[in-house]
C-alpha positions, 0 to 999 in steps of 0.5 A: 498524479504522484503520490504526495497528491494521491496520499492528499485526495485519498485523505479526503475519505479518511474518516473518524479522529479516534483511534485512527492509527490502530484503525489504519494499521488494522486495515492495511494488515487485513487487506494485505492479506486479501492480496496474499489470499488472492496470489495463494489461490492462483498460485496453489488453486488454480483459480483465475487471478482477476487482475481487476479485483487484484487492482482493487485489492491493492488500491485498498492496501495502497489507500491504508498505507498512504494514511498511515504514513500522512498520520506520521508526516511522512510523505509519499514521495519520501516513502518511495525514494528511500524505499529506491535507495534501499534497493539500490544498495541491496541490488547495485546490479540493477542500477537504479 
């Protein structure tokens, strides 16, 4: 599966027409947060990093930020190969 066909599956779920935007943008800030919660506490408390809750945590962001961007007409695929050239041009080193 790439993404564009992941953003189209996952926007199945996508429920509700009002405020739909703010809702999105809400849940992606607050589960980004869940992921940087889950690194401090293994970084900094010395708990177990549990890779599958990490997964799902980052399922969730994944999930708010493909509606974010099939709201905007965005493709997934363009998100991710702009993001490559920016980081090509940021890190010629690494020859992307």
């Amino acid at each position: 599966m790439n993404l564009n066909e992941y953003q189209q599956k996952a926007n199945k779920t996508l429920a509700g027409n009002e405020h739909v935007l703010t809702n999105l943008t809400l849940g992606l800030a607050s589960d980004s947060g869940l992921v940087v919660d889950r690194i401090k506490r293994y970084a900094f408390q010395g708990q177990d990093l549990e890779p599958d809750k990490l997964k799902d945590e980052l399922g969730d962001v994944l999930w708010y930020l493909s509606q974010i961007a099939l709201w905007a007409d965005i493709p997934l695929d363009d998100v991710a190969k702009a993001n490559l050239k920016t980081l090509a041009k940021k890190y010629p080193e690494a020859k992307l």
